[in-house]
Residue frames relative to the residue before (quaternion, step in Angstrom):
aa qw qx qy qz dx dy dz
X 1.0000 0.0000 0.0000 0.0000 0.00 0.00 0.00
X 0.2956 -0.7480 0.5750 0.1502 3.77 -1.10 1.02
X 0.1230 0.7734 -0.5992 -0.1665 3.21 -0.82 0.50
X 0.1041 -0.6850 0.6985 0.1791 3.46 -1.20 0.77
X 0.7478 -0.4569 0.4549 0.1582 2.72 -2.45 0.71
X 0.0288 0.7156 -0.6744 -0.1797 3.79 -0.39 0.43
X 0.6759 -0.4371 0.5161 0.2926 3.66 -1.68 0.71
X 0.2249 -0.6811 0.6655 0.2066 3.37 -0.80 0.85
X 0.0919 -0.8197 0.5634 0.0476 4.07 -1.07 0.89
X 0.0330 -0.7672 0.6357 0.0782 3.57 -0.84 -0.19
X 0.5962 -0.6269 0.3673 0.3415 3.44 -1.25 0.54
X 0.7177 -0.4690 0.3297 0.3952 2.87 -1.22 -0.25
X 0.5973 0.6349 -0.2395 0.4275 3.59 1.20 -0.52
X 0.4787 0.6450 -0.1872 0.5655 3.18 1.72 -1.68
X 0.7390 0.5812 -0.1763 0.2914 3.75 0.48 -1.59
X 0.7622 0.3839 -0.1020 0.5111 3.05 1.33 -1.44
X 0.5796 0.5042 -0.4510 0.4545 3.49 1.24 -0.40
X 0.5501 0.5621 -0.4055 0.4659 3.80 1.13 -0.30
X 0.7483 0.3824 -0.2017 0.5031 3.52 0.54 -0.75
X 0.4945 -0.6921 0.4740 0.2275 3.45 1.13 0.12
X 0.4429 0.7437 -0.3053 0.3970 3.64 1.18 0.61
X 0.0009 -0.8824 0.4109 0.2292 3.64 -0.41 0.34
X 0.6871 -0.6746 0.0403 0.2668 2.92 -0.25 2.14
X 0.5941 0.5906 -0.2447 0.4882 3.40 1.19 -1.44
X 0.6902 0.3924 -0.3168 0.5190 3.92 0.93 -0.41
X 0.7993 0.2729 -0.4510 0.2885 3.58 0.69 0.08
X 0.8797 -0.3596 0.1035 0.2932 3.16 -1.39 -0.11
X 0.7215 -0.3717 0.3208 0.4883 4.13 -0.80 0.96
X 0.8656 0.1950 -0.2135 0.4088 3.43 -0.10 -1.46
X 0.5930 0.5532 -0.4694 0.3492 3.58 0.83 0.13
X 0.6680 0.5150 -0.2783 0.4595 3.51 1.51 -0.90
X 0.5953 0.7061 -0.1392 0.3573 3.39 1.55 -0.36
X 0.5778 0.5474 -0.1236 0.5926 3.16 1.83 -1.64
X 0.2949 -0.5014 0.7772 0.2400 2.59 -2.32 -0.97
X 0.2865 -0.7870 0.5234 0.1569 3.06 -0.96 1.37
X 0.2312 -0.6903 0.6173 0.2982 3.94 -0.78 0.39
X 0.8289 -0.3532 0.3656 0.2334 2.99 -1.72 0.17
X 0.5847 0.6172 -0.0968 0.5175 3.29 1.54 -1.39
X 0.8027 0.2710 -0.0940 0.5228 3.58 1.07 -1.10
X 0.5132 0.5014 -0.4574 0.5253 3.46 1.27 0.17
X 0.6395 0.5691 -0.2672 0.4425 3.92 0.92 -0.65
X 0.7380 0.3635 -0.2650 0.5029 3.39 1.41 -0.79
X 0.7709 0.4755 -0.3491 0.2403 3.04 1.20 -0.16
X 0.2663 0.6959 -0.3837 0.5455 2.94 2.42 0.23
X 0.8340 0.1045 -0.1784 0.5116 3.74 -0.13 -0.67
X 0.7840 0.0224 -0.2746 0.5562 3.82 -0.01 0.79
X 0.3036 -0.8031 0.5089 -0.0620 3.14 -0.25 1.61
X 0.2119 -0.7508 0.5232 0.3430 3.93 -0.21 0.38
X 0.8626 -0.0557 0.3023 0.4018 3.04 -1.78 -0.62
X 0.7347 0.3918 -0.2052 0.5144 3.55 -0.04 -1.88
X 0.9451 0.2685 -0.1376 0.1253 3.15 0.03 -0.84
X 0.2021 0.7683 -0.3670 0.4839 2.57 2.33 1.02
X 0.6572 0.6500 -0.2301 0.3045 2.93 1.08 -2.15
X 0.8151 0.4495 -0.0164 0.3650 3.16 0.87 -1.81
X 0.6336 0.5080 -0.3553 0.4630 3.13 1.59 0.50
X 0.5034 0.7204 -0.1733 0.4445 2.82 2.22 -0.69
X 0.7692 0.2224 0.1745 0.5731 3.00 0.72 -1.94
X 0.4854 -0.6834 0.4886 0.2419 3.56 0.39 0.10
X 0.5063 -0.0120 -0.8202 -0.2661 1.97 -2.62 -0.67
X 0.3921 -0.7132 0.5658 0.1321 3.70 -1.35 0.81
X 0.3224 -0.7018 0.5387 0.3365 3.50 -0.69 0.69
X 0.7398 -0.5318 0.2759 0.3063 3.51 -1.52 1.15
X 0.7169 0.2441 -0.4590 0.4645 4.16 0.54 0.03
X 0.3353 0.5863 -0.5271 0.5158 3.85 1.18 0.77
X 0.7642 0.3626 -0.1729 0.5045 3.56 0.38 -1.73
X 0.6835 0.2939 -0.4771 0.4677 4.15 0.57 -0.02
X 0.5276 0.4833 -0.5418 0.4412 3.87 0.70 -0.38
X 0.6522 0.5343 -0.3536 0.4052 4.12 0.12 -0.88
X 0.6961 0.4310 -0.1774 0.5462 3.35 0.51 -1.08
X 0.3588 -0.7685 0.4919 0.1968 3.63 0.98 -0.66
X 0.7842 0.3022 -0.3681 0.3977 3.31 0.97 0.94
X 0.6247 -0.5804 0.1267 0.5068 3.52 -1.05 0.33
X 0.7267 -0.4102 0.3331 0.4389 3.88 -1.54 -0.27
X 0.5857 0.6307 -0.2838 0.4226 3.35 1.31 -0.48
X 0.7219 0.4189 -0.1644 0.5257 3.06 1.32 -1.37
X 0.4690 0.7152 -0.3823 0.3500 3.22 1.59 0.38
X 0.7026 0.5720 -0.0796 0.4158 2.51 1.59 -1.84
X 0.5787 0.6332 -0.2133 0.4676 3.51 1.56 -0.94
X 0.6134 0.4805 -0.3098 0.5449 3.73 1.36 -0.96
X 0.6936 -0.5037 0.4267 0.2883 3.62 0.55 -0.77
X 0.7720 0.3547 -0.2414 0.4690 3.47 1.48 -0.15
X 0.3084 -0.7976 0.5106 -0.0896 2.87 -0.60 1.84
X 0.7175 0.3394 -0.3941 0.4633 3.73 0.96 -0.73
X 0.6996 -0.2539 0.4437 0.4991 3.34 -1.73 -0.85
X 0.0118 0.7871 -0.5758 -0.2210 3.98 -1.05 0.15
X 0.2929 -0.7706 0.4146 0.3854 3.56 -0.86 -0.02
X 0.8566 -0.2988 0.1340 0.3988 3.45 -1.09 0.05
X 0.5432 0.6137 -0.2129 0.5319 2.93 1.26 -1.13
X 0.7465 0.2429 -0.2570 0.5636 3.92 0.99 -0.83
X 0.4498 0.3906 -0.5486 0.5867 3.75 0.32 0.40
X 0.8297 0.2600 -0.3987 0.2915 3.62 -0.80 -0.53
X 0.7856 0.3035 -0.3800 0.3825 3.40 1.12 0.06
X 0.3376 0.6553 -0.4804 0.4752 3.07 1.68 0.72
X 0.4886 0.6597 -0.2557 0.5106 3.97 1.13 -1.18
X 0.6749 0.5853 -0.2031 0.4010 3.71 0.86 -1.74
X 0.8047 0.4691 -0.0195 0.3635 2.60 0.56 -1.55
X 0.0477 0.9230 -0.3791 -0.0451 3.40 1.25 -0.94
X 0.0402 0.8391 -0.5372 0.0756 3.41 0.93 1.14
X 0.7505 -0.4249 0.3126 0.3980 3.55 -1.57 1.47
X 0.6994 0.3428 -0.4448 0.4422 4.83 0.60 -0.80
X 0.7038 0.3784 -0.4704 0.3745 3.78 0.48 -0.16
X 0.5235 0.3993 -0.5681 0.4937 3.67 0.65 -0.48
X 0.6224 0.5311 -0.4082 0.4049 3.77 -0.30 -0.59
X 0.7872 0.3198 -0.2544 0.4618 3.54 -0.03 -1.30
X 0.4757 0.6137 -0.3855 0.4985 3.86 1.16 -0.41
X 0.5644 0.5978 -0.3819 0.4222 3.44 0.64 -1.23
X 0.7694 0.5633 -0.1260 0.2738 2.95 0.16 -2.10
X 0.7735 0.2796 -0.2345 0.5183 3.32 1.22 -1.14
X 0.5405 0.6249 -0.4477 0.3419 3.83 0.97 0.51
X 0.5160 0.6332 -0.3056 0.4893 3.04 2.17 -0.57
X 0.5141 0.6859 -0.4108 0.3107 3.40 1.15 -1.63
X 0.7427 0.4255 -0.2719 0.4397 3.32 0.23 -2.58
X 0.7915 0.3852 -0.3711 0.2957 3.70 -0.09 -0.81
X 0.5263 0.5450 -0.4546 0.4684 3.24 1.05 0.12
X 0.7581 0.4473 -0.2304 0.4149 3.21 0.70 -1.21
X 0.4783 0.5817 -0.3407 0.5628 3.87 1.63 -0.45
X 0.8346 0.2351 -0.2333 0.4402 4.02 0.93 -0.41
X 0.5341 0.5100 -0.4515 0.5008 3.28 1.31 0.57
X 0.5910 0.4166 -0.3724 0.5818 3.74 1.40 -0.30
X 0.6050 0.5018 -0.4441 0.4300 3.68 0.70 -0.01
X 0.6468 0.6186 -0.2155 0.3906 3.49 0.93 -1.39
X 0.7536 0.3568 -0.2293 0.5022 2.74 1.24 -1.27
X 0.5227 0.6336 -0.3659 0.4376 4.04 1.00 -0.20
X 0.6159 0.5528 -0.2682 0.4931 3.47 1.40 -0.84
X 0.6983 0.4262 -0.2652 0.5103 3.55 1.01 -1.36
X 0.6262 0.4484 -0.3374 0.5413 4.09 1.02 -0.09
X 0.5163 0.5121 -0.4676 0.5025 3.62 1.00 0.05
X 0.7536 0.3767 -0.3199 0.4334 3.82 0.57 -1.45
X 0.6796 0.5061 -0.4886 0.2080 3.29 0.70 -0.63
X 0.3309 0.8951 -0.1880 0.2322 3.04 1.94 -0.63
């Protein structure tokens, strides 16, 4: 019995959430194709042009724009921004600091420390059990 390799692919959507890209900003034949495995790897370590730009400058898809801003996607959703933004709007979102990001910032500084003492709590109860 032979067995040949088929190319592992993924869409185009699949592609850009890997690269951290929001799709609608890149380019026809990328939204158009199928990316293989092979070309998602090359385009991780020798990025082109486009996809410099769009990491640079944006528009960013929204778990790009809640990591920048430092809060979660929910607390995106709760401030009011639903599309993609580019850099240029994060830094004057940041500027600005309007009364839902200090708030939603809040919220996620509680999350981590909650979550930083439940991984303790729990590290302590694997020590006694120990």
């Amino acid at each position: 019995m032979t067995s040949h390799q088929t190319t592992q692919t993924m869409k185009p959507a699949t592609a850009a959430k890997k690269l951290g890209v929001y799709l609608e900003a890149t380019p026809a034949e990328f939204q158009e194709g199928v990316v293989s495995r092979a070309e998602l790897t090359a385009l991780q370590a020798d990025p082109p042009e486009w996809l410099q730009e769009l990491r640079r400058n944006g528009p960013h898809p929204r778990p790009v724009v809640a990591a920048k801003l430092g809060v979660s996607i929910a607390g995106l959703a709760r401030g009011g921004v639903t599309e993609a933004l580019t850099t240029e709007q994060i830094e004057a979102l940041k500027t600005e600091n309007p009364a839902w990001l200090r708030r939603e910032r809040s919220t996620q500084a509680d999350v981590r420390k909650e979550s930083v003492r439940i991984k303790e709590k729990n590290a302590e109860r694997s020590a006694k059990r120990s």
